[in-house]
Short mmCIF file of the C-alpha atoms (twelve columns), coordinates in Angstrom:
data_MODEL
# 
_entry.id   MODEL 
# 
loop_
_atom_site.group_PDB 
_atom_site.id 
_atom_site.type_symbol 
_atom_site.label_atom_id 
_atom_site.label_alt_id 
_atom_site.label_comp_id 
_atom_site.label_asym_id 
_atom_site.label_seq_id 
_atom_site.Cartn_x 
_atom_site.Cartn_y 
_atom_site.Cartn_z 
_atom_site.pdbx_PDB_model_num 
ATOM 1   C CA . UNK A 1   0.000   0.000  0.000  1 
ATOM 2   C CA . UNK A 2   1.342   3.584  -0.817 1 
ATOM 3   C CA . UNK A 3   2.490   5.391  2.000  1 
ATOM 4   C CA . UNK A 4   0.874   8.843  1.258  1 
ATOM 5   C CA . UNK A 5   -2.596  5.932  1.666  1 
ATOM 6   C CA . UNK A 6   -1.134  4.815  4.998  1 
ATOM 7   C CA . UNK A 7   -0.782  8.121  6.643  1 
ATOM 8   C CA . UNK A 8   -3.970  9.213  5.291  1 
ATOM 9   C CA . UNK A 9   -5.673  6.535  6.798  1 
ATOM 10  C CA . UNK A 10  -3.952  7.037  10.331 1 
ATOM 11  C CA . UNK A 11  -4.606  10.996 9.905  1 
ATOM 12  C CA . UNK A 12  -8.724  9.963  9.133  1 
ATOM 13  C CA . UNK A 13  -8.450  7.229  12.533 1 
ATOM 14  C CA . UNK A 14  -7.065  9.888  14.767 1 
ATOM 15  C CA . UNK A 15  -9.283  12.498 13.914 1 
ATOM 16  C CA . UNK A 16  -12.124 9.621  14.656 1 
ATOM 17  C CA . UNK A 17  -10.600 8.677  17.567 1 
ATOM 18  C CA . UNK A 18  -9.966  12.691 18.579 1 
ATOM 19  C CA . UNK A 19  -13.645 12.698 17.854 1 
ATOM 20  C CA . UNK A 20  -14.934 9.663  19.777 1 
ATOM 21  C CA . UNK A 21  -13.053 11.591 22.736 1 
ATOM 22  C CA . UNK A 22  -14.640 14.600 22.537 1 
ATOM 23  C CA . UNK A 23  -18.316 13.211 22.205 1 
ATOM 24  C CA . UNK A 24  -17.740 10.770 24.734 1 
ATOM 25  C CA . UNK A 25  -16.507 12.894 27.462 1 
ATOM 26  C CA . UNK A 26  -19.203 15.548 26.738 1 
ATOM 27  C CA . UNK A 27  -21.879 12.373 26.898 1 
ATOM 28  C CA . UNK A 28  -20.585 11.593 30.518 1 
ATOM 29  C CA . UNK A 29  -21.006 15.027 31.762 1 
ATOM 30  C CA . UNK A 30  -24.396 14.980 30.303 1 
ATOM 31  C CA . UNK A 31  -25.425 11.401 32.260 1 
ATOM 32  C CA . UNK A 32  -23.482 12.533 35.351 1 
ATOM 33  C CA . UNK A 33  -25.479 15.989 35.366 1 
ATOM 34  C CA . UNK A 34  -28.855 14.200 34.970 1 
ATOM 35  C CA . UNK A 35  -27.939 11.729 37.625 1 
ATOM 36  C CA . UNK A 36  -27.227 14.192 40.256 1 
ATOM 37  C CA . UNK A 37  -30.202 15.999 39.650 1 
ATOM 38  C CA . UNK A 38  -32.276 12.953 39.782 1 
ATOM 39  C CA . UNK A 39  -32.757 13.989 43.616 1 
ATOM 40  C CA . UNK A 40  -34.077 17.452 43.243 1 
ATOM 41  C CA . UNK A 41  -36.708 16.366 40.695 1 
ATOM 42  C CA . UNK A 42  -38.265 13.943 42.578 1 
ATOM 43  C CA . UNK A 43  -38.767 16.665 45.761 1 
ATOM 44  C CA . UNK A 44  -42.225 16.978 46.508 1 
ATOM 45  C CA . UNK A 45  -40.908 20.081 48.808 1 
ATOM 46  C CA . UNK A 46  -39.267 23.117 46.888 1 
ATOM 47  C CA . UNK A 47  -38.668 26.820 46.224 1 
ATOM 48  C CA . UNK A 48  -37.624 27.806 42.892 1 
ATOM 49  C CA . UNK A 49  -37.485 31.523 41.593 1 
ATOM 50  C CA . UNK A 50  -36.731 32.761 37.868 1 
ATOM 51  C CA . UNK A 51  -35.659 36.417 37.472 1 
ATOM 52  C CA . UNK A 52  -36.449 36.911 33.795 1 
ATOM 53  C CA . UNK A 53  -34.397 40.123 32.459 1 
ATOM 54  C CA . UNK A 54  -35.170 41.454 28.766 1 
ATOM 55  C CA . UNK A 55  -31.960 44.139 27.810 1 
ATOM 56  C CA . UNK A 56  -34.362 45.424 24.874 1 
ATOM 57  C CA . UNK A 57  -37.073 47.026 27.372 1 
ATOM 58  C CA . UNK A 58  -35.354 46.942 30.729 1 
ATOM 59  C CA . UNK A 59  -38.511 44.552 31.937 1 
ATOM 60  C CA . UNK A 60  -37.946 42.498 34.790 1 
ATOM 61  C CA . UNK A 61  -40.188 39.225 35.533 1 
ATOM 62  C CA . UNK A 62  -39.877 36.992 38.590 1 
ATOM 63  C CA . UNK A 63  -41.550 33.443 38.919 1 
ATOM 64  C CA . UNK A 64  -41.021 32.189 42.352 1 
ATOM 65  C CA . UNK A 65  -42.866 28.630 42.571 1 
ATOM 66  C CA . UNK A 66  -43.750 27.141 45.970 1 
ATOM 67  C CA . UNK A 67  -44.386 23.016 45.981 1 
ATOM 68  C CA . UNK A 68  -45.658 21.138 48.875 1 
ATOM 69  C CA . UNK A 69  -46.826 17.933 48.462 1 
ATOM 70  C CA . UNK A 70  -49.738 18.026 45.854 1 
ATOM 71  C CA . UNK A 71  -50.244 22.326 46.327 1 
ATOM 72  C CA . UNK A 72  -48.686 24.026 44.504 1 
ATOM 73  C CA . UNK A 73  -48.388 28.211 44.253 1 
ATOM 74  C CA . UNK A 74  -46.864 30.338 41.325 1 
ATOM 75  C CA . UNK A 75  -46.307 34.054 41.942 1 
ATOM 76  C CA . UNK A 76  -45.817 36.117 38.247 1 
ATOM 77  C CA . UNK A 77  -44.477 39.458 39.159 1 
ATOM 78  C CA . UNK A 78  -43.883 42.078 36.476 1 
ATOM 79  C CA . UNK A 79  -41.562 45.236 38.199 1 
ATOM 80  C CA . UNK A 80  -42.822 47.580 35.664 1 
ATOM 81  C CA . UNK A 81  -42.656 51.427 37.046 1 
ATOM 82  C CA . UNK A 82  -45.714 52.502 34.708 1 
ATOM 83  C CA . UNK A 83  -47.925 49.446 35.703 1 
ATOM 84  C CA . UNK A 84  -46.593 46.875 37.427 1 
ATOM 85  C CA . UNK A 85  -48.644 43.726 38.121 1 
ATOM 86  C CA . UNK A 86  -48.928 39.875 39.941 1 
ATOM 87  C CA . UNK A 87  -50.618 36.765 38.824 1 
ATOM 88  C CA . UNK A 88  -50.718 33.797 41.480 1 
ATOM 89  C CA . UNK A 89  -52.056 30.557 40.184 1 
ATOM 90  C CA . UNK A 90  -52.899 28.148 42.914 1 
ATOM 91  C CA . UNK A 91  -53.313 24.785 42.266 1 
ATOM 92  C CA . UNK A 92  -54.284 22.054 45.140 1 
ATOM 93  C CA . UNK A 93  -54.297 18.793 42.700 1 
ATOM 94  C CA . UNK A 94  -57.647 18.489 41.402 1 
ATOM 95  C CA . UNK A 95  -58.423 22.350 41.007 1 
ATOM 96  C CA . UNK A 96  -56.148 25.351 39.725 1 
ATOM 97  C CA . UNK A 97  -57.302 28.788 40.210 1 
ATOM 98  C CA . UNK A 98  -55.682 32.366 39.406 1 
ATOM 99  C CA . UNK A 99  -55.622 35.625 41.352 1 
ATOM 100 C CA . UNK A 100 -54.216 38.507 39.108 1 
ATOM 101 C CA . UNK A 101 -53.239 42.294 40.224 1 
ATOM 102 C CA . UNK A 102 -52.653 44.860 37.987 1 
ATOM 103 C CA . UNK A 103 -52.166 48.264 38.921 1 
ATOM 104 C CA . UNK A 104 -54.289 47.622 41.888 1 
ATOM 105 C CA . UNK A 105 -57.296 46.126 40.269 1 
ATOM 106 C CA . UNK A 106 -57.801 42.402 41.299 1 
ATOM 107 C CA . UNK A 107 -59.395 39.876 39.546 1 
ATOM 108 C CA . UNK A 108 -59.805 35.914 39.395 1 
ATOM 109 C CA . UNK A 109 -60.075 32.863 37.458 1 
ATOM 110 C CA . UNK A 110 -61.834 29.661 38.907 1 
ATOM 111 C CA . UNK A 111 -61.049 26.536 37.445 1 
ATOM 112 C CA . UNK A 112 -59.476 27.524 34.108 1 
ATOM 113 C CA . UNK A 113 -56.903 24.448 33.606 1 
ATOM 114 C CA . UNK A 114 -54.011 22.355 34.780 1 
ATOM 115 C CA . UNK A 115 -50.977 23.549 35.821 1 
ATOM 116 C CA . UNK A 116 -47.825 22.083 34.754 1 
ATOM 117 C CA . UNK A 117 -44.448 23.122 36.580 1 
ATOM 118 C CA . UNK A 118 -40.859 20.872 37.059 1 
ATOM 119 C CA . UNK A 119 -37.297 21.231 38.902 1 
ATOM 120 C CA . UNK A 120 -36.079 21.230 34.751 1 
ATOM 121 C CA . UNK A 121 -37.163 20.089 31.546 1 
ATOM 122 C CA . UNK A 122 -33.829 20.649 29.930 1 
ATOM 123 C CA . UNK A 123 -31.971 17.493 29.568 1 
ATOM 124 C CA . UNK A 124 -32.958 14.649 26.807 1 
ATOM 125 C CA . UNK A 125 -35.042 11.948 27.936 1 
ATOM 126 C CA . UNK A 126 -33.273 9.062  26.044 1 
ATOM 127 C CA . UNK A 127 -29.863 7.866  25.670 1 
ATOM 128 C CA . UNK A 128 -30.184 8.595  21.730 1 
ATOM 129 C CA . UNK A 129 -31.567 11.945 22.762 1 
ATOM 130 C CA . UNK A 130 -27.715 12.960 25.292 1 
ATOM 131 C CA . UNK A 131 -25.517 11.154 22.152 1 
ATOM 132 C CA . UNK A 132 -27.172 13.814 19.720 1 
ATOM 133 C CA . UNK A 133 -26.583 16.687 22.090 1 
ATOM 134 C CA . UNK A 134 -23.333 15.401 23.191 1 
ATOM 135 C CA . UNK A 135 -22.356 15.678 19.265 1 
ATOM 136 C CA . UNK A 136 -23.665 18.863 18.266 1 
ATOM 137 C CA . UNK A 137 -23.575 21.183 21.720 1 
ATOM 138 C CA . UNK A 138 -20.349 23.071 23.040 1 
ATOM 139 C CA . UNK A 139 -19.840 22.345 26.954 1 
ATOM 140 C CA . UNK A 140 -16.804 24.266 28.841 1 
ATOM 141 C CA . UNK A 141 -16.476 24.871 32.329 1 
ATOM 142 C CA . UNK A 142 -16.801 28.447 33.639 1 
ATOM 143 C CA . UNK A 143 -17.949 30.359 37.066 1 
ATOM 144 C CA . UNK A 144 -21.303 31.635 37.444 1 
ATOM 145 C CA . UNK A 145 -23.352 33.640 39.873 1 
ATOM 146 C CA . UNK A 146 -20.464 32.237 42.172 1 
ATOM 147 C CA . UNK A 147 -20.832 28.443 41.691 1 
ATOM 148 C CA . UNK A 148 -19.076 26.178 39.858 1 
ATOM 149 C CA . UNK A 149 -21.103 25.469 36.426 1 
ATOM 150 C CA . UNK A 150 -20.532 24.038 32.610 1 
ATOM 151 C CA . UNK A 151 -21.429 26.631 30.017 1 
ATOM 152 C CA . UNK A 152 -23.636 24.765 27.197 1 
ATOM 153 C CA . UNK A 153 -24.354 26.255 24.330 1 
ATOM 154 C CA . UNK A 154 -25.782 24.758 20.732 1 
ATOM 155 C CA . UNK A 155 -23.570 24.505 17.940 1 
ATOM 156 C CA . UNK A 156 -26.678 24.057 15.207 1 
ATOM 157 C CA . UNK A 157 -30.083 24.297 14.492 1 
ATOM 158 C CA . UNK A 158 -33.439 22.509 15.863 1 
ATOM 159 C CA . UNK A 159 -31.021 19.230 16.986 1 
ATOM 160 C CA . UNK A 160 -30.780 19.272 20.707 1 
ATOM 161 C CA . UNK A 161 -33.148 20.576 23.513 1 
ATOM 162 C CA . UNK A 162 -31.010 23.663 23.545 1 
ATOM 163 C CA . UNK A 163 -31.976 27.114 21.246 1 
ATOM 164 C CA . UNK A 164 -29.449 27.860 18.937 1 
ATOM 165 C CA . UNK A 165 -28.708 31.234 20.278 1 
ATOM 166 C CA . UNK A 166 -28.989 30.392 23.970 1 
ATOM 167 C CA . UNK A 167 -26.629 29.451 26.561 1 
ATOM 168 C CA . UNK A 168 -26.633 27.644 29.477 1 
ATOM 169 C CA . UNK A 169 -24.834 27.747 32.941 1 
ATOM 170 C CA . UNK A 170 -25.756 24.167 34.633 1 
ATOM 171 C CA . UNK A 171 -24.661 23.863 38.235 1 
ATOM 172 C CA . UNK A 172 -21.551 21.006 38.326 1 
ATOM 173 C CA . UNK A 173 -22.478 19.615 41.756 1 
ATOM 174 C CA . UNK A 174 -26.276 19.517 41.280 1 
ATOM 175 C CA . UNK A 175 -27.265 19.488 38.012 1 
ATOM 176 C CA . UNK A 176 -29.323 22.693 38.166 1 
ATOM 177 C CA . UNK A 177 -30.205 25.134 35.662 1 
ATOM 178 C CA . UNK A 178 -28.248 28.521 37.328 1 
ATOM 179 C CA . UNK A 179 -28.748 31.087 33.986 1 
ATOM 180 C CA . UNK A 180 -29.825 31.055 30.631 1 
ATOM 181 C CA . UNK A 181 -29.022 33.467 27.961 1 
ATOM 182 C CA . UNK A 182 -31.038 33.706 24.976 1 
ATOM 183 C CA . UNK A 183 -29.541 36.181 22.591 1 
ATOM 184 C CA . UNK A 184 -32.075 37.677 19.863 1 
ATOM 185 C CA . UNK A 185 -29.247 37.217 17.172 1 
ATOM 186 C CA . UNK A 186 -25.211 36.442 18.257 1 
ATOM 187 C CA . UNK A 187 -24.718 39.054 15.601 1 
ATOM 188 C CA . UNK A 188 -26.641 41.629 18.885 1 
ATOM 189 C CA . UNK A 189 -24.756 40.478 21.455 1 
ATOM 190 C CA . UNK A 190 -26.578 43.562 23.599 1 
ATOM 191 C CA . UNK A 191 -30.279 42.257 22.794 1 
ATOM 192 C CA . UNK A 192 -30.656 39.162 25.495 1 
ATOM 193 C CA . UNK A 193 -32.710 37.920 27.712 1 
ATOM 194 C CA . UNK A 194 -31.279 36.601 31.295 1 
ATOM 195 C CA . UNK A 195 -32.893 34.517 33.424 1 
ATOM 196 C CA . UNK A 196 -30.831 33.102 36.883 1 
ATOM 197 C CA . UNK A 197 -32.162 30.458 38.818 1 
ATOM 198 C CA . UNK A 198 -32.646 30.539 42.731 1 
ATOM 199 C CA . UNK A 199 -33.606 27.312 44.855 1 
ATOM 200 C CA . UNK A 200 -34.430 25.675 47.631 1 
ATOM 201 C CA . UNK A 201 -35.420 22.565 49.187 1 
ATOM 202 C CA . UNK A 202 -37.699 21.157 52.314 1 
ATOM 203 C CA . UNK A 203 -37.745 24.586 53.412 1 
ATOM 204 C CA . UNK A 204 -41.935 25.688 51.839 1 
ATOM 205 C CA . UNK A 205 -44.411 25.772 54.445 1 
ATOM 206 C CA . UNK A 206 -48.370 25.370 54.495 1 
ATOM 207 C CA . UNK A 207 -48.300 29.541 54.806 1 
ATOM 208 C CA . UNK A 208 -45.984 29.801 51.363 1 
ATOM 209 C CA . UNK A 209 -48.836 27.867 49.803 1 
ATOM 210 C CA . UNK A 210 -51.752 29.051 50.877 1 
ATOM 211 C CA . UNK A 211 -54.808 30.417 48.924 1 
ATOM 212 C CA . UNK A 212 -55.511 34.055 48.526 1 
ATOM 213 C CA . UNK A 213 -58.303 35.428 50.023 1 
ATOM 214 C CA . UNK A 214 -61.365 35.029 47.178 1 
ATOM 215 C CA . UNK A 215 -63.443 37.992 48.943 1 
ATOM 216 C CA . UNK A 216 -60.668 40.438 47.839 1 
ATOM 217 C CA . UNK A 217 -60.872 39.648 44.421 1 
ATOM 218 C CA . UNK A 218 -63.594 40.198 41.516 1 
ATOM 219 C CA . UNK A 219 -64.544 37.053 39.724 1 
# 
């Protein structure tokens, strides 16, 4: 066999092998970081809050979610200067009801629906699922909001759970979501929207989810 042949073939195994590497340590992160957080999703006890920042209007969202047990509380708070408002859904496991606030005037909703919250919904659900985004997302380590996180970002379109123009900072020890970055075109690095991550666990009481008063509300 010619030589030129020979060292083209090594060249092409290396580079597969150099490849193989690279996926497969990227696929172990990505099991390791759904097994830790294994524990946190099953809670039946937890505090999570979302501040949502948009750099193109200066709004400001929070989501702080309250579980205990089967009740279940969501607090939507919009810090808007002009008119700021709050929605709180309640939901007790058969019924879900919402209490909304804006500028003072309070209204509610009886019985509109089910409501659907999780720890995360950001990992794959199947092994095929972590190989594809373990082949086609970037994952680095980096420092964020003062804990020790990977940075994962999507390297193409519509392949893994992960927007191509968002980034995510995923907590090393627990597998929690700590940011996201979604960025309105990489081209605009200055038109994002942040969201960090705040939780806690076993610490919700029956006052965090109680049910606001109906009587102060119009329905």
């Amino acid at each position: 066999m010619n030589k030129k042949i020979k060292y083209f073939i090594i060249v092409i195994i290396l580079i597969l092998l150099i490849f193989l590497i690279l996926i497969g340590r990227k696929l172990i992160i990505i099991e390791n970081l759904k097994g830790s957080i294994n524990k946190y999703i099953t809670s039946n006890n937890y505090y999570v809050k979302s501040s949502n920042y948009n750099s193109s209007n200066g709004s400001i969202i929070n989501i702080e979610t309250y579980n205990k047990n089967d009740i279940q509380l969501v607090k939507y708070t919009h810090l808007n200067e002009d008119n700021p408002s709050e929605i709180i859904v309640y939901h007790n496991g058969d019924t879900t009801n919402s209490y909304i606030d804006v500028g003072g005037e309070k209204t509610a909703k009886l019985n509109f629906g089910e409501l659907k919250t999780s720890i995360s919904n950001i990992y794959p659900k199947n092994i095929y699922q972590d190989i594809i985004m373990a082949m086609f997302s970037s994952i680095t380590s980096e420092e964020c909001n003062g804990k020790q996180c990977y940075k994962i970002s999507n390297m193409t379109k519509d392949i893994t759970s992960i927007l191509p123009n968002e980034i995510l900072y995923i907590e090393k020890d627990t597998g929690l979501e700590i940011k996201r970055i979604n960025y309105n075109d990489l081209d605009e690095p200055e038109n994002y929207i942040s969201t960090s991550f705040e939780y806690q666990f076993n610490t919700v009481t029956d006052e965090n989810v109680k049910e606001p008063n109906i009587n102060e509300y119009t329905v």
